[in-house]
C-alpha positions, 0 to 999 in steps of 0.5 A: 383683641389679637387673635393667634393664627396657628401655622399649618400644618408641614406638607412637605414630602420627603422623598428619599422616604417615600423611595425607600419605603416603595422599594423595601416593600418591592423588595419584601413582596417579591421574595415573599413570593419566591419563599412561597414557592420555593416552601411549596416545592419543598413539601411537593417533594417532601409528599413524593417519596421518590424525591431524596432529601438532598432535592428537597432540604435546599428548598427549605433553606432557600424558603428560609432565608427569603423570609429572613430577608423579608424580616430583615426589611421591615425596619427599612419599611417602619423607619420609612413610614415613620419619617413620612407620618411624622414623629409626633403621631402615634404610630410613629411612637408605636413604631419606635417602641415596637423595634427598640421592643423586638431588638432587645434580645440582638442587642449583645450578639457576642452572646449568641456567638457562643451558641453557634457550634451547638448549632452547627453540630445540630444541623450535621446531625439532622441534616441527613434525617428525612423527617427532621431535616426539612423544618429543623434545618431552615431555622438553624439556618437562619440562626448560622448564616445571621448572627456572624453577620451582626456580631461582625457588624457590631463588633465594627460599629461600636461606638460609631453610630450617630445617625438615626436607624431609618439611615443604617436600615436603609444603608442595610436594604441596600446592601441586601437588595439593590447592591446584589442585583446591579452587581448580578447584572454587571457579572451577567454582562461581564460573562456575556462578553467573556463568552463572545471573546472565547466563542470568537477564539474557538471560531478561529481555530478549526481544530478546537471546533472539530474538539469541542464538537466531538466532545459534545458528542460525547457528553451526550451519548450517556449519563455520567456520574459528576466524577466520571464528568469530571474525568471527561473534563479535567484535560480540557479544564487543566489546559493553561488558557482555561485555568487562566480564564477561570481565575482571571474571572474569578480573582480579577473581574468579580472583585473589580465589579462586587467592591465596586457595587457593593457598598452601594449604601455609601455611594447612594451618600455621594452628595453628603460631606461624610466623616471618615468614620460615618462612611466606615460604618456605612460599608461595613452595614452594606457589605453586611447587606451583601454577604447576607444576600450570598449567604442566603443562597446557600443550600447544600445539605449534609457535611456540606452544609456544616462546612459551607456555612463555616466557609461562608463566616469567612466570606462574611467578613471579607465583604463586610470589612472590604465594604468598610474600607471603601466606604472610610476611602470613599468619606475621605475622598469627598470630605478631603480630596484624598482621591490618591487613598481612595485609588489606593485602598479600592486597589487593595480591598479588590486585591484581597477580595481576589486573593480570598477568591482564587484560594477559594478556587483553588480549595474546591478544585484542588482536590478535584483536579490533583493540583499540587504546588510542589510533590508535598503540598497540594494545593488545597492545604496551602490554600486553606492556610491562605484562607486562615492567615486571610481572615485573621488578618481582616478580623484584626482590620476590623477591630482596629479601624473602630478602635482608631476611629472612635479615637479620632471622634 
């Protein structure tokens, strides 16, 4: 009688598992950490009735938000694990059940869409009150800088998912993690250099040493109020080379490194034949990432909370459908060799990017700086009606691209 030897069980590793889920972990101690500090340093002032509450609310909110991501990580961790177990285990089930469980109230975000300008009348209101502001603000917070993102990315994604969740998850904590910290390096390095070359031109001309030496000293005789600084300033900052440095940084070199970085979850894809549509999907989930990431750094206070979060809806849609672009351009250039669309498109979104940018400068400092387009139209107005045209144009891009891609599925 034949006796049936079972094969043993599978030992293979999958390795791209086991990177994600060590680095999502990393990723999820060290802000952890910084939440920690940053919810002790924000009780320490809240005990010192010295401290005033606009010293102490963006310590909350950075709190916040560290833990939002720390959150936002653990289905990278979860999916992770699972692949790595095995689906036929138990946990696996628990973990599969567990996420569909916890993602059910998020799965029609259009909803909580709706909710958002109660929020953000709520947070105008409490925001200036030293004793609701430091635990009601964090959590209107986080509801005001994270569901625009996910109705964005829904809106976006639609009909297009194929992939399993561990992929778009991962995509996520690279977007949200590892995108932001290449590109924070490569903005340090490029300021690095801009320093070396401006410090190299002052050095160069003898009278901008002796300037920029007495204005030092100046500077350092008192202590000024920001718009008595900015007074000292504005001659310096509204010579042409300086307001040509400041935009050309801004518009130029920042888009150049963020969309090339950004939708970091597509090129960690490089070796993958991607349809079109599947890395549209990846751009938009990480440029999601990355806007998440800005957003969370957000802490000004008061009016300036309620306005900068409006702003930064805006900057949100920027990087999740620039992202998006690339990613479309990036899928058709390996799977097609439509290198030229490629070149084409990361011209455009860089162009926009910029654009968006320097019309965000010229919103903050127009005012601060009386720059006027003509003697009727500050600067600031057509600006803010730049900015406007700029989001209409990329919320239809957005709606758009799924619609015509999920045709061509």
């Amino acid at each position: 009688m034949e006796q049936t030897v079972k094969a043993p069980p599978s030992t293979d590793i999958h390795w791209p598992s086991v990177l994600q889920l060590g680095l999502s972990l990393l990723a999820i101690s060290i802000m952890l950490g910084m939440a920690v500090l940053s919810g002790v340093a924000g009780l320490v002032g809240l005990v010192d009735r010295s401290t005033g509450v606009e010293e102490i609310i963006p310590m909350f909110l950075l709190a916040a938000g560290m833990l939002l991501s720390c959150i936002l990580l653990a289905p990278s961790v979860g999916y992770a694990a699972q692949r790595i177990i095995g689906p036929d285990s138990a946990i696996s089930a628990g973990i599969s059940r567990f996420f569909e469980l916890v993602s059910r109230p998020f799965t029609r975000p259009g909803l909580l869409v709706l909710l958002l300008p109660v929020i953000l009348a709520l947070g105008y209101l409490v925001s200036s009150n030293r004793a609701l502001a430091w635990f009601i603000l964090p959590v209107l917070h986080i509801f005001a800088i994270g569901v625009p993102v996910l109705w964005l990315v829904h809106l976006g994604t639609r009909g297009l998912l194929t992939a399993s969740p561990q992929r778009y998850w991962g995509i996520f904590a690279a977007g949200l993690i590892l995108g932001p910290s290449i590109i924070l390096f490569a903005e340090l390095a490029a300021m690095f250099i801009a320093g070396l070359i401006g410090g190299i031109y002052i050095a160069m001309r003898p009278d901008l040493v002796q300037e920029l030496y007495f204005l030092t000293l100046r500077l350092g005789s008192g202590v000024f109020t920001p718009d008595q600084m900015l007074e000292i300033l504005r001659p310096y900052l509204m010579k042409p080379v300086v307001l040509f440095s400041i935009f050309a940084f801004t518009a130029g070199i920042v888009p150049l490194i963020e969309e090339t970085f950004k939708p970091i979850g597509v090129w960690l894809s490089a070796g993958r034949m991607l349809a079109p549509a599947e890395g549209f999907v990846a751009g938009l989930i990480s440029g999601a990432g990355f806007a998440l990431f800005e957003n969370i750094s957000l802490t000004t206070l008061g009016t300036d909370w309620t306005s900068t979060v409006v702003v930064r809806m805006g900057t949100a849609l920027l990087h999740i459908v620039t992202a998006g672009l690339t990613g479309w351009a990036l899928a058709h250039a390996w799977s097609h060799r439509r290198y030229l669309r490629l070149a084409m498109t990361f011209l455009l979104v860089v162009f926009i990017h910029g654009s968006w940018n320097a019309l965000s400068l010229l919103t903050a400092a127009g005012d601060a700086l009386d720059l006027v387009i003509t003697s009727r139209l500050p600067a600031v107005n057509l600006a803010a009606v730049g900015l406007g045209a700029l989001a209409a144009i990329m919320f239809f891009v957005l709606l758009r691209f799924n619609a015509v891609l999920k045709e061509n599925q």
